[in-house]
MARMI-154112 format. One record per atom (N, C-alpha, C): residue number from 1; x, y, z; atom name. Coordinates in steps of 0.2 Angstrom, whole numbers. Layout:
N
+-----+-------+-------+-------+-------+
: num :  east : north :    up : atome :
+-----+-------+-------+-------+-------+
: NUM :     X :     Y :     Z :    CA :
...
+-----+-------+-------+-------+-------+
//
This chain:
125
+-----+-------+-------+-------+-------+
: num :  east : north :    up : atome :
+-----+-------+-------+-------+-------+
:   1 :  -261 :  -424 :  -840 :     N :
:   1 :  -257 :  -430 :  -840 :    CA :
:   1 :  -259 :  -435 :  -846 :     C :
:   2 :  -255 :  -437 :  -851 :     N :
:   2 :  -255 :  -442 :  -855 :    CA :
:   2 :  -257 :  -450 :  -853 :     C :
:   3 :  -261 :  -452 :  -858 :     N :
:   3 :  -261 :  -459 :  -856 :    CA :
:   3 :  -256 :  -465 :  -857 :     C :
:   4 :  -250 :  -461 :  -862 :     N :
:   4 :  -250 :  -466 :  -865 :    CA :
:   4 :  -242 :  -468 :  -861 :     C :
:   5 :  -239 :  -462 :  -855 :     N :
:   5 :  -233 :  -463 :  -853 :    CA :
:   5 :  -230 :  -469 :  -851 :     C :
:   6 :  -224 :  -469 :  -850 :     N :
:   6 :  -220 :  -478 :  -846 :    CA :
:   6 :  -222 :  -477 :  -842 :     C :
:   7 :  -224 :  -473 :  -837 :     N :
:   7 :  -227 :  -474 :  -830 :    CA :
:   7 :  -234 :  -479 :  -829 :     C :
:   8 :  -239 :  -472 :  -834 :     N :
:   8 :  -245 :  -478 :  -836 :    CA :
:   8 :  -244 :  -486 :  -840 :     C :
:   9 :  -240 :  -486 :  -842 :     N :
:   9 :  -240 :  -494 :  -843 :    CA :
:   9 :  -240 :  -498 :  -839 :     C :
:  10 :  -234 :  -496 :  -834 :     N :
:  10 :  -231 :  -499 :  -830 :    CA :
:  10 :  -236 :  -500 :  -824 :     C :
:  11 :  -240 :  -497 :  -823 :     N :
:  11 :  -246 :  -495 :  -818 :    CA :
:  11 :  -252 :  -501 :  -822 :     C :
:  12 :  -254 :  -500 :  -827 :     N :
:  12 :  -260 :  -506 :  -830 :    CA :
:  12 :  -256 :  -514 :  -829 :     C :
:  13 :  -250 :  -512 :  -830 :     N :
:  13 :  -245 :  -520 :  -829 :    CA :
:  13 :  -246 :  -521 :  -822 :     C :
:  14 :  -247 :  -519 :  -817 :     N :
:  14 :  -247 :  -517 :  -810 :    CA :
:  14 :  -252 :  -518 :  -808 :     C :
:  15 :  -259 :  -518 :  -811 :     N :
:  15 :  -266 :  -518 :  -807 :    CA :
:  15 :  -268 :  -523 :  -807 :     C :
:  16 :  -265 :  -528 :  -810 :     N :
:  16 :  -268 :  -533 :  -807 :    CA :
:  16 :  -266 :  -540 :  -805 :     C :
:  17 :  -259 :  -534 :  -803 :     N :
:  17 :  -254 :  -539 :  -798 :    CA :
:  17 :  -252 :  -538 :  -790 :     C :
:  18 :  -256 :  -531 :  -792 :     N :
:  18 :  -256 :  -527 :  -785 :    CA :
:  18 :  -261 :  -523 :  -781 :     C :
:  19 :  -261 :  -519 :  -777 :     N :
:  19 :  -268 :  -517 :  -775 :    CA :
:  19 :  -268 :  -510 :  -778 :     C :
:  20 :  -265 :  -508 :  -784 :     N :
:  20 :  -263 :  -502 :  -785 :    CA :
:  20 :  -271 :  -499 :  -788 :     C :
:  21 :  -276 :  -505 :  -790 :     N :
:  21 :  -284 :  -502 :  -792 :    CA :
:  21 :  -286 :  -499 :  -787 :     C :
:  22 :  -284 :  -498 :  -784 :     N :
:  22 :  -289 :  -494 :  -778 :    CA :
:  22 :  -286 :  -487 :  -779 :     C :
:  23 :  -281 :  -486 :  -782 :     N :
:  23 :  -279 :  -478 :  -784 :    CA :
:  23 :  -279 :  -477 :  -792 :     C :
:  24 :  -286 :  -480 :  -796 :     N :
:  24 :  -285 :  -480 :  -803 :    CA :
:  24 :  -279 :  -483 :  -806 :     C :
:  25 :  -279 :  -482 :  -813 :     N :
:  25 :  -272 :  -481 :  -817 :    CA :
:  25 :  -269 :  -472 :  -817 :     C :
:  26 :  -271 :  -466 :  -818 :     N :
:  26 :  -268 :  -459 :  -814 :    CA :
:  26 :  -266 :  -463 :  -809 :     C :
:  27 :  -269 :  -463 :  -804 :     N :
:  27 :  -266 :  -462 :  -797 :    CA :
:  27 :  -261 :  -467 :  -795 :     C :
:  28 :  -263 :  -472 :  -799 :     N :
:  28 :  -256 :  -479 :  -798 :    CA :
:  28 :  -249 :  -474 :  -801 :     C :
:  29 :  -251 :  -473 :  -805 :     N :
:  29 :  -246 :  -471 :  -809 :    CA :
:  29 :  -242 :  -465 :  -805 :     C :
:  30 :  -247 :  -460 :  -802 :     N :
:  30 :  -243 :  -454 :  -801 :    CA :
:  30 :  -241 :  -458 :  -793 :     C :
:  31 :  -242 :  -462 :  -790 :     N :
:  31 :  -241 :  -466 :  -786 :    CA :
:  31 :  -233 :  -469 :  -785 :     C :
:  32 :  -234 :  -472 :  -791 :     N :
:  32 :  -228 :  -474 :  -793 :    CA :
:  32 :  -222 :  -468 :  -793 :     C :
:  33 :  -224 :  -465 :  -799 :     N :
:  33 :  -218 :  -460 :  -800 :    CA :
:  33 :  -217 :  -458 :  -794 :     C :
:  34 :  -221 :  -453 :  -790 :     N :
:  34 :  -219 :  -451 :  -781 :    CA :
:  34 :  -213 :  -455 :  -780 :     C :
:  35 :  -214 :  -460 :  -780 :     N :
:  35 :  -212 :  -466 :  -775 :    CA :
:  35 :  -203 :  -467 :  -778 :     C :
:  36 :  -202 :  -467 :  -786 :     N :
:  36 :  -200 :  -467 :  -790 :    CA :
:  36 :  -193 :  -461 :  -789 :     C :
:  37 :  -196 :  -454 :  -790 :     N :
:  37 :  -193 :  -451 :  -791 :    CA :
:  37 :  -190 :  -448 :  -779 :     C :
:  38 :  -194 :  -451 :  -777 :     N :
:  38 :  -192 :  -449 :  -768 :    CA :
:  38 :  -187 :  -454 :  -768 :     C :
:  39 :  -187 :  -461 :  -772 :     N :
:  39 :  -178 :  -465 :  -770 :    CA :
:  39 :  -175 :  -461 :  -773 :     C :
:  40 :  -174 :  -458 :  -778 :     N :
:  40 :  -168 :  -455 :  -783 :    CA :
:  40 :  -169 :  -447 :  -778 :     C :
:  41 :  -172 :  -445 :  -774 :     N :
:  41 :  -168 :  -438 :  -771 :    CA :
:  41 :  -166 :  -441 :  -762 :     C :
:  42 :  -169 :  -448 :  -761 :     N :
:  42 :  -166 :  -450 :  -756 :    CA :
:  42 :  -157 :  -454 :  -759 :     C :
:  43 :  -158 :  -456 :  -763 :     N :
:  43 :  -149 :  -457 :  -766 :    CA :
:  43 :  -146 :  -452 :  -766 :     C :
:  44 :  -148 :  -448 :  -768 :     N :
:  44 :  -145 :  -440 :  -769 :    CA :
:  44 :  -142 :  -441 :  -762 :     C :
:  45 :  -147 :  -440 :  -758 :     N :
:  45 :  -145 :  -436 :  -754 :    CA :
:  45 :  -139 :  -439 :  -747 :     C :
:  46 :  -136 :  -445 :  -751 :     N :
:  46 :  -130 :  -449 :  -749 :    CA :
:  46 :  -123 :  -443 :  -748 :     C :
:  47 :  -125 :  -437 :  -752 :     N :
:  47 :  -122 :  -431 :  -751 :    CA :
:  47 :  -122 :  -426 :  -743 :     C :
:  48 :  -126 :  -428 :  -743 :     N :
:  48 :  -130 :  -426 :  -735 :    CA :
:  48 :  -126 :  -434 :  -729 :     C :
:  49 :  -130 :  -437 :  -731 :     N :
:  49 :  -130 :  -443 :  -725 :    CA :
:  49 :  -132 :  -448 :  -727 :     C :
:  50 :  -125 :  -455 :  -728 :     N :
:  50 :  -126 :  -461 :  -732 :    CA :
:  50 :  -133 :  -464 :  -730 :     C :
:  51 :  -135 :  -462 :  -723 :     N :
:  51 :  -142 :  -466 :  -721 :    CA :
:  51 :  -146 :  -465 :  -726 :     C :
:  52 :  -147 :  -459 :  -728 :     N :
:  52 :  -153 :  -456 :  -733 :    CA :
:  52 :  -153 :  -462 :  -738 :     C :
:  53 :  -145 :  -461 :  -743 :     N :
:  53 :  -146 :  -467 :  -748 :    CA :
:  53 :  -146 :  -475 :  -744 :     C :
:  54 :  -147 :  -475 :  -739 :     N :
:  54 :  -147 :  -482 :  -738 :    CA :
:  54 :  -155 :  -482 :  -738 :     C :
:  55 :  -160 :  -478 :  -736 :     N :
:  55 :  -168 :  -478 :  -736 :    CA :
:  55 :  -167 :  -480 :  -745 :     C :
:  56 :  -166 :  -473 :  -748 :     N :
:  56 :  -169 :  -473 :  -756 :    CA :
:  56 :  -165 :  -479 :  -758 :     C :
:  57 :  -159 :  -482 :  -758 :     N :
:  57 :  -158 :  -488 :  -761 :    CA :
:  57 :  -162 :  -495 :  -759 :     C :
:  58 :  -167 :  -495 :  -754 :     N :
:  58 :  -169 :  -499 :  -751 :    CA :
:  58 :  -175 :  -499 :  -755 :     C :
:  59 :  -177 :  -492 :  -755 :     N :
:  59 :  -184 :  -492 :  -760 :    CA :
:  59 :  -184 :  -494 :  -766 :     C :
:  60 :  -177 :  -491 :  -770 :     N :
:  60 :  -175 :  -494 :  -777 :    CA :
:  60 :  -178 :  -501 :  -777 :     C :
:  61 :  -172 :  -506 :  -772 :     N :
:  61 :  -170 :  -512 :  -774 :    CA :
:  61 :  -178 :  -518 :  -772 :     C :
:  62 :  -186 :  -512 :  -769 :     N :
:  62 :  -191 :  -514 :  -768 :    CA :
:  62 :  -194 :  -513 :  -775 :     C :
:  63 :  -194 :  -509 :  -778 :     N :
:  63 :  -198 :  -504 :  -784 :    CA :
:  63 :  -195 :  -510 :  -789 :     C :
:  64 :  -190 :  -511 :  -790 :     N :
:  64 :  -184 :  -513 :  -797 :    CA :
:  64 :  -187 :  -519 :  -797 :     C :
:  65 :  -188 :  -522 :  -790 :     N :
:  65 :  -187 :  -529 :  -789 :    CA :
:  65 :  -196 :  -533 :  -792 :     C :
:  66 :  -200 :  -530 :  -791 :     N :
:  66 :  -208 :  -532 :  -794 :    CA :
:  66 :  -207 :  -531 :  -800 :     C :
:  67 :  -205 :  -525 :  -803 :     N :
:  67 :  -207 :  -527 :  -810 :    CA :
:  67 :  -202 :  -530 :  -815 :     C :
:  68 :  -199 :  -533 :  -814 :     N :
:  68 :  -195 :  -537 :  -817 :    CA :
:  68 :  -199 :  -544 :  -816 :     C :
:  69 :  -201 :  -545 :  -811 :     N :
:  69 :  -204 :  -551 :  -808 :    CA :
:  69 :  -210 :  -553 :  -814 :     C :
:  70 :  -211 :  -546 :  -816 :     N :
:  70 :  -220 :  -548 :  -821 :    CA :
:  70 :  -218 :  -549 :  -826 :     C :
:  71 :  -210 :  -548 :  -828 :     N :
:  71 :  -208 :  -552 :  -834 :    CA :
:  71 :  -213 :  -559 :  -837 :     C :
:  72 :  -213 :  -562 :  -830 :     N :
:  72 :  -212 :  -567 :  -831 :    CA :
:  72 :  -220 :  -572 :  -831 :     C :
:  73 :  -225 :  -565 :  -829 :     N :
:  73 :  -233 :  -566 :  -830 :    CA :
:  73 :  -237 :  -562 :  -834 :     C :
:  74 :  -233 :  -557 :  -835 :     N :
:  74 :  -236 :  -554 :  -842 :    CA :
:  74 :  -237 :  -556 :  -848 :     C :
:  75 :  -241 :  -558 :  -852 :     N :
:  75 :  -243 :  -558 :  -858 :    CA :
:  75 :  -240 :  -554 :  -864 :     C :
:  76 :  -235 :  -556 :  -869 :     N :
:  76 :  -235 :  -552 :  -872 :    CA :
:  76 :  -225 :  -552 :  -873 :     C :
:  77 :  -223 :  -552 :  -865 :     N :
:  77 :  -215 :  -550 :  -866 :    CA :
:  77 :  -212 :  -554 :  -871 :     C :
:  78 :  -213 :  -559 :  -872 :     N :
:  78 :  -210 :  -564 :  -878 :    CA :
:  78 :  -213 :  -567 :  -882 :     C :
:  79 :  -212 :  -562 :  -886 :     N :
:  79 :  -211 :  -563 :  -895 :    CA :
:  79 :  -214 :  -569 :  -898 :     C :
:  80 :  -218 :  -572 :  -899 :     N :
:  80 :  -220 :  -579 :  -900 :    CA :
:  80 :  -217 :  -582 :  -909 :     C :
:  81 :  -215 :  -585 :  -911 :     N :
:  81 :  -213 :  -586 :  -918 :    CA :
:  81 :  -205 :  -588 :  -916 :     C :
:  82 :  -201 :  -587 :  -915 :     N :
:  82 :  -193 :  -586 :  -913 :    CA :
:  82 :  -189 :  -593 :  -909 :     C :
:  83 :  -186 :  -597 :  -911 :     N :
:  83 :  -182 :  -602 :  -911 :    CA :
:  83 :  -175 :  -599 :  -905 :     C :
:  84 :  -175 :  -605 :  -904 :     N :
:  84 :  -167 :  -602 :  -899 :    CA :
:  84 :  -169 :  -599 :  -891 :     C :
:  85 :  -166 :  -594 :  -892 :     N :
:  85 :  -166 :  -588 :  -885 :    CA :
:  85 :  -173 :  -587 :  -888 :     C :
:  86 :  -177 :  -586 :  -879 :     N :
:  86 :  -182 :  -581 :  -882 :    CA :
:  86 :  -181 :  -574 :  -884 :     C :
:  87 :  -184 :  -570 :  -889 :     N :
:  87 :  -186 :  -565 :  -890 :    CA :
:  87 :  -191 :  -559 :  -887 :     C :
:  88 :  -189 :  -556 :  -882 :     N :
:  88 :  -191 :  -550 :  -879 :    CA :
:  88 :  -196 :  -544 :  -884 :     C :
:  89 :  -200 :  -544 :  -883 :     N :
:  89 :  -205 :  -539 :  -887 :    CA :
:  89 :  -201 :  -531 :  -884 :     C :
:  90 :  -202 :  -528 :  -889 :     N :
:  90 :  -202 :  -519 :  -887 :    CA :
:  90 :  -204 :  -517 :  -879 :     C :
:  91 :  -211 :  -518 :  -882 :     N :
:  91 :  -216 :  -517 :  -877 :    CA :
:  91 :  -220 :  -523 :  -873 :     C :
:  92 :  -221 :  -525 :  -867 :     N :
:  92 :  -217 :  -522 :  -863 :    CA :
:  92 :  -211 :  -528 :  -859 :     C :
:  93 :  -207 :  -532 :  -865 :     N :
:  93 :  -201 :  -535 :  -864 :    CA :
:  93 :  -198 :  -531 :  -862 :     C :
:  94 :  -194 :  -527 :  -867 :     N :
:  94 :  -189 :  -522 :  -865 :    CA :
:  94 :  -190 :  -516 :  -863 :     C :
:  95 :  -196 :  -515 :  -861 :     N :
:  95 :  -196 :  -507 :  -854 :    CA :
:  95 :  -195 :  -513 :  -848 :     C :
:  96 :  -199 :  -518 :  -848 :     N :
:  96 :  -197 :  -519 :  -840 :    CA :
:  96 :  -191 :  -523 :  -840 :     C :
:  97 :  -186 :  -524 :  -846 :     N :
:  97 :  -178 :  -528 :  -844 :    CA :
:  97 :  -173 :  -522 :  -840 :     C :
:  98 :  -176 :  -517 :  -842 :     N :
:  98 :  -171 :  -510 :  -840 :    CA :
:  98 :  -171 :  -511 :  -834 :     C :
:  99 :  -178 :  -512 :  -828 :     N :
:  99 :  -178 :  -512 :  -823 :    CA :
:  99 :  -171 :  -519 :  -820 :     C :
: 100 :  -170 :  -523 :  -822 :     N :
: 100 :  -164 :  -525 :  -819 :    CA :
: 100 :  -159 :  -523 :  -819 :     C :
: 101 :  -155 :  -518 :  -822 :     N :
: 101 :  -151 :  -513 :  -824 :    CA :
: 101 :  -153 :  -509 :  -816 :     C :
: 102 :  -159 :  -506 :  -816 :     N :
: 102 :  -158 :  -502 :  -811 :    CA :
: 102 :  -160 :  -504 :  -803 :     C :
: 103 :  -162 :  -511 :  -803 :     N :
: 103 :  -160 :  -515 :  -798 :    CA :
: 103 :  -153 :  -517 :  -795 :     C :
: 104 :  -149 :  -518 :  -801 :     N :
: 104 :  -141 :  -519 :  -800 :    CA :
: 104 :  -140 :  -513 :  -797 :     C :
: 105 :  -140 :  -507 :  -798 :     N :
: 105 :  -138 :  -500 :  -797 :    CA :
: 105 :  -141 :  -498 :  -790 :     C :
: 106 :  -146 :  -501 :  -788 :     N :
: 106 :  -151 :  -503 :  -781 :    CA :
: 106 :  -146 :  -504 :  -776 :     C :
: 107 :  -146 :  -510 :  -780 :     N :
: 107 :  -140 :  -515 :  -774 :    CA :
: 107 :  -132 :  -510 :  -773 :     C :
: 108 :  -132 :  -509 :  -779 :     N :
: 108 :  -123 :  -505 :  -777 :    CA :
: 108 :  -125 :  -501 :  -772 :     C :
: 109 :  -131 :  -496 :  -774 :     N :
: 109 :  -130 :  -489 :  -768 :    CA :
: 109 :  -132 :  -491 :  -762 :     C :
: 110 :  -136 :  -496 :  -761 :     N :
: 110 :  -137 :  -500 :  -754 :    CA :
: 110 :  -131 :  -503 :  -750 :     C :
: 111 :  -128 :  -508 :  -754 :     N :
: 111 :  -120 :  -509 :  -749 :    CA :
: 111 :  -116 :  -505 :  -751 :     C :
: 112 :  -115 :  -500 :  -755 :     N :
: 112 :  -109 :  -495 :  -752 :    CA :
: 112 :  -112 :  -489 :  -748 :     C :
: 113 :  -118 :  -487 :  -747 :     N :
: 113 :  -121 :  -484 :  -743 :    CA :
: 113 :  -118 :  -488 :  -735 :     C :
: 114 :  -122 :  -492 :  -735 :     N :
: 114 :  -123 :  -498 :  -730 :    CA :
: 114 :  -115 :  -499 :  -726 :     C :
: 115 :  -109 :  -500 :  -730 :     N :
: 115 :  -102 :  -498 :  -729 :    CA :
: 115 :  -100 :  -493 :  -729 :     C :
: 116 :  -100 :  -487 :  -729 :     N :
: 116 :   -98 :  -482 :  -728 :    CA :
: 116 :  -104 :  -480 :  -720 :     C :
: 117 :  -109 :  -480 :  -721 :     N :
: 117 :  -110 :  -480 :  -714 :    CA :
: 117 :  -106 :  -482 :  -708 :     C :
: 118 :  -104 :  -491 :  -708 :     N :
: 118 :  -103 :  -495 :  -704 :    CA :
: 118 :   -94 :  -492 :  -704 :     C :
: 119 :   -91 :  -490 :  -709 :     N :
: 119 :   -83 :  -486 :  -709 :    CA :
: 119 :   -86 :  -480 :  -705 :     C :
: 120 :   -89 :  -475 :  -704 :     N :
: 120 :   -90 :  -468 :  -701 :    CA :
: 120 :   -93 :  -472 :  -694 :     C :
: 121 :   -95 :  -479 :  -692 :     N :
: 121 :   -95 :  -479 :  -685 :    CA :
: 121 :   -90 :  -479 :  -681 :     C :
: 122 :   -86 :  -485 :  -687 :     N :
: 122 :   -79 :  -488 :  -683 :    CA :
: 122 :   -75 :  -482 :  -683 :     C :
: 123 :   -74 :  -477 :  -686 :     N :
: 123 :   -69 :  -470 :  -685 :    CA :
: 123 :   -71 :  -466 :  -681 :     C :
: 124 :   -78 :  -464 :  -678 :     N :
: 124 :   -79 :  -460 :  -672 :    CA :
: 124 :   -80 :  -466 :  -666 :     C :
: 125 :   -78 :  -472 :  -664 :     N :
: 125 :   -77 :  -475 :  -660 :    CA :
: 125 :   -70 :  -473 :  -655 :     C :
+-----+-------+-------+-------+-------+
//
């Protein structure tokens, strides 16, 4: 495994906001993606049983919801020299701005999961 993935970034921007040192940077990282990629087969499986996406959407909108937060204590997201609007750096300004995009998408499959469950109660009533 490379050092240099989005995962492992996102894992060193993590260690010392969370207790993720206790599993390295590997193990945060492979930690993460796990965690990462089990909400996306738990959304899936909204195919199966809207509960399933209501767990994985619920993971999403935990996972989405912290790293966007370190925007905001991170060193580095904002460009320093820049007038006006702040200026977002590449790294890692714009990898962790995507995470709100995919918290938005969080929240979708969690209430429409969420209502369609509560429409399948009232129908076998």
């Amino acid at each position: 495994m490379s050092d240099g993935g989005p995962e492992f970034f996102e894992v060193r921007i993590l260690r010392g906001e969370l207790a993720l040192e206790r599993f390295g940077i590997t193990g945060g990282a492979r930690f993460l993606g796990i965690f990462e990629i089990l909400s996306g087969l738990l959304i899936l499986g909204r195919l199966v049983s809207p509960r399933l996406s209501v767990i994985g959407g619920a993971m999403g909108v935990v996972t989405f919801f912290v790293t966007p937060t370190l925007m905001l204590t991170t060193p580095g997201v904002i460009q320093p020299g820049h007038s006006g609007l702040p200026f977002l750096s590449a790294v890692p300004g714009q990898f962790l701005l995507k995470d709100l995009g995919l918290l938005a998408a969080s929240f979708w499959v969690l209430a429409t999961s969420l209502a369609e469950m509560r429409a399948g109660r009232a129908l076998s009533r």
